[in-house]
N, C-alpha and C positions, 0 to 999 in steps of 0.2 A: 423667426417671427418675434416682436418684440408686441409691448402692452401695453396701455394708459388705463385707467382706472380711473373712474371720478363714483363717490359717494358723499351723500348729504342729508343730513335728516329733513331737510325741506320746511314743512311748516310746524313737524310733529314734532315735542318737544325731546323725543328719545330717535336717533337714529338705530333701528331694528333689522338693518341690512348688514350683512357682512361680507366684505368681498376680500377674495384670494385671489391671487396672482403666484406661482411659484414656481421653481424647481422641481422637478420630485427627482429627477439625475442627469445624469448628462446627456439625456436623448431623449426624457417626457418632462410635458410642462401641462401643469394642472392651472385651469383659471376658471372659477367659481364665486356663483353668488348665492349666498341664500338669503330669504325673506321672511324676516317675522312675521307670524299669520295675524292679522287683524282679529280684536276681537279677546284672545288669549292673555296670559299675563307673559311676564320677560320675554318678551319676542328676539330680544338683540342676543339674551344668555342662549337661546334656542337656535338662532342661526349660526353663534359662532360656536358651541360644540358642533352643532352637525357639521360645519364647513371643518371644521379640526380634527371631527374624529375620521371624515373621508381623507383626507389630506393625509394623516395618521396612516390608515391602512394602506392607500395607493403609494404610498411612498415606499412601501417596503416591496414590491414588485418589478421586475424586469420590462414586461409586458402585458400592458393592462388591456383586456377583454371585456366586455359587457356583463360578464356574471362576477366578473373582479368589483365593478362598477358599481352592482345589485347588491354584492357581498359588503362591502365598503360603506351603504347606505343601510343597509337592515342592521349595521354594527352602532353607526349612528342613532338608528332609530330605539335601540335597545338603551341606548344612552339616553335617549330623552324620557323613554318611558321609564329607568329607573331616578334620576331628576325629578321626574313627573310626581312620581310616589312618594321619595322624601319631602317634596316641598307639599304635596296635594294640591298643586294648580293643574291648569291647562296649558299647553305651549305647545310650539310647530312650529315649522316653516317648511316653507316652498325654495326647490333649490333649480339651478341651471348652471351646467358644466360645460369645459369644454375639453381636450387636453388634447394637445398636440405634440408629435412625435413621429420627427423626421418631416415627409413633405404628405401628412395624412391625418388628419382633425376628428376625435370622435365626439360627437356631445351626447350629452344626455338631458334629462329634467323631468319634474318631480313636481307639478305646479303649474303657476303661471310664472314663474321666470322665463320670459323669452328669450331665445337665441336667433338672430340673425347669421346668415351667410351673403355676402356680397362675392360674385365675380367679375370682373371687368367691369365695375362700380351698377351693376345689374341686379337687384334683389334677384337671388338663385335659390333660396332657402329660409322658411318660416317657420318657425316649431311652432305646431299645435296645443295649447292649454290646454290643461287638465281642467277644468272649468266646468259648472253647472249647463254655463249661455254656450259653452263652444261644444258643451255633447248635445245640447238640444240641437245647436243650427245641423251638426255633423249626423245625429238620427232624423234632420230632415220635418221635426217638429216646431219650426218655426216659420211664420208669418209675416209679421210683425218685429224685427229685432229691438227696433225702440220699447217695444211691450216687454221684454228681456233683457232688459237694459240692467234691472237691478241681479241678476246672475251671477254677472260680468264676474266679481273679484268672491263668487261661491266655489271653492277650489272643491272637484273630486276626486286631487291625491295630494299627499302631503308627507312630510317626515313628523309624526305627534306621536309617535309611540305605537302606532297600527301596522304589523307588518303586510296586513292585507289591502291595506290602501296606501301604500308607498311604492308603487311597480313602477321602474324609470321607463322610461322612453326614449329611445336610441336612435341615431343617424350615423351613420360614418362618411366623410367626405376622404378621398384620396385625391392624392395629386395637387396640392393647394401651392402658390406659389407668390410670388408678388401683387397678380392682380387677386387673390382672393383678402377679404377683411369677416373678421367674424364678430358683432355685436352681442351683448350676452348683459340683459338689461331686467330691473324689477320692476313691475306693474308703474311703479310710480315715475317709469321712463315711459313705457308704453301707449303709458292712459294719452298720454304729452304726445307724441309723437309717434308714428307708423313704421313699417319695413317700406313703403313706397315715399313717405315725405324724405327718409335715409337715404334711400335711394337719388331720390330730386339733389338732397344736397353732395353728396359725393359729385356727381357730375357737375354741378355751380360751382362749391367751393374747390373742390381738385384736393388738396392737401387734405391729410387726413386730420391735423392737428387744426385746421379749421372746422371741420365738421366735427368734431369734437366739441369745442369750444362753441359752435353753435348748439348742437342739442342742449350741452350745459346751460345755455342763456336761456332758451325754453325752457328748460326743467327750473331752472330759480321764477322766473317770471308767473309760468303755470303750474307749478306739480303742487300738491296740496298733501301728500304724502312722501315719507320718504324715494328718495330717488338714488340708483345705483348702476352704474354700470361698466363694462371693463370691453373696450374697443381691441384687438389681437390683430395685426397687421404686419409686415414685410416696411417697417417705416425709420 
């Protein structure tokens, strides 16, 4: 499986996204985004320790498990919280993983960084946000979603130094292989463009380095905040 990566601060004048792509050995590869929270101060100082200090801890492991995962982000998290205290700001971000190893993809997230999965260019897989608007619609208290609309980018987990609201959220996919593609995008992809408009274009464009190069033209045209994302394919 190889990567492309595209990140941009968009219209903001500080880009607060931080994207990995790596190694962690000869048989796992970590690919990760985190998002400055909106709102806070040094969003960008915030996303790249946490993506460093996970990166940091998974790389010292053979085989990485879910509580490896969990363990790797509350080490993060103690890292923002002490930051937190010498500087006395506020700061976070929201994270989305992926890491693959061998022919078997685990993700996780922490937010609203979305993860897509594509098989046979088919959306098979959407990760659910951590979100104000996506626990109302998911407990069924909603009507109205335009009336909810302002929600949308209200995160209810985060990496800010809270260990009780940073609990990842896991999927594991096995068996992945040339037709699968894994998308792993910040709100400021998302807002732009869906897992079904993705869908639409893998089957128009075909190449994956075209559909890339399209959602990018989207995201420069539309995105009003920064934008990030890292495409993982068999390409």
């Amino acid at each position: 499986m190889k990567t492309i990566t595209v990140t941009n601060k968009g219209k903001r004048s500080v880009n607060e996204d931080f994207v990995l792509s790596q190694s962690l050995n000869s048989e796992q590869y970590l690919n990760i985004i985190a998002d400055g929270m909106g709102g806070y101060e040094k969003g960008e100082e915030a996303s790249r320790i946490i993506t460093e200090k996970i990166s940091s801890h998974l790389s010292k492991l053979p085989n990485i498990n879910d509580e490896d995962v969990q363990f790797a982000i509350d080490d993060a998290n103690m890292a923002i919280s002490q930051f937190k205290e010498q500087l006395k700001i506020k700061l976070g971000a929201t994270i989305g993983g992926v890491i693959i190893k061998n022919n078997c993809a685990k993700c996780f997230w922490v937010g609203d960084v979305k993860i897509y999965h594509f098989h046979d260019k088919r959306l098979s897989f959407e990760s659910d946000p951590h979100s104000l608007m996506a626990e109302l619609i998911n407990n069924g208290n909603i009507v109205d979603i335009e009336k909810i609309a302002k929600y949308k980018h209200i995160v209810t987990r985060s990496i800010h130094g809270d260990l009780g609201k940073s609990e990842a959220a896991f999927i594991d996919i096995k068996t992945i292989g040339k037709e699968d593609v894994f998308i792993i995008c910040s709100d400021g992809v998302h807002d732009i463009i869906n897992g079904l408009q993705m869908e639409y274009l893998f089957n128009e464009k075909g190449e994956i380095e075209s559909v890339v190069q399209e959602i990018e033209e989207h995201c420069k045209l539309n995105a009003k905040d920064n934008y990030s994302f890292i495409v993982i394919a068999d390409i």
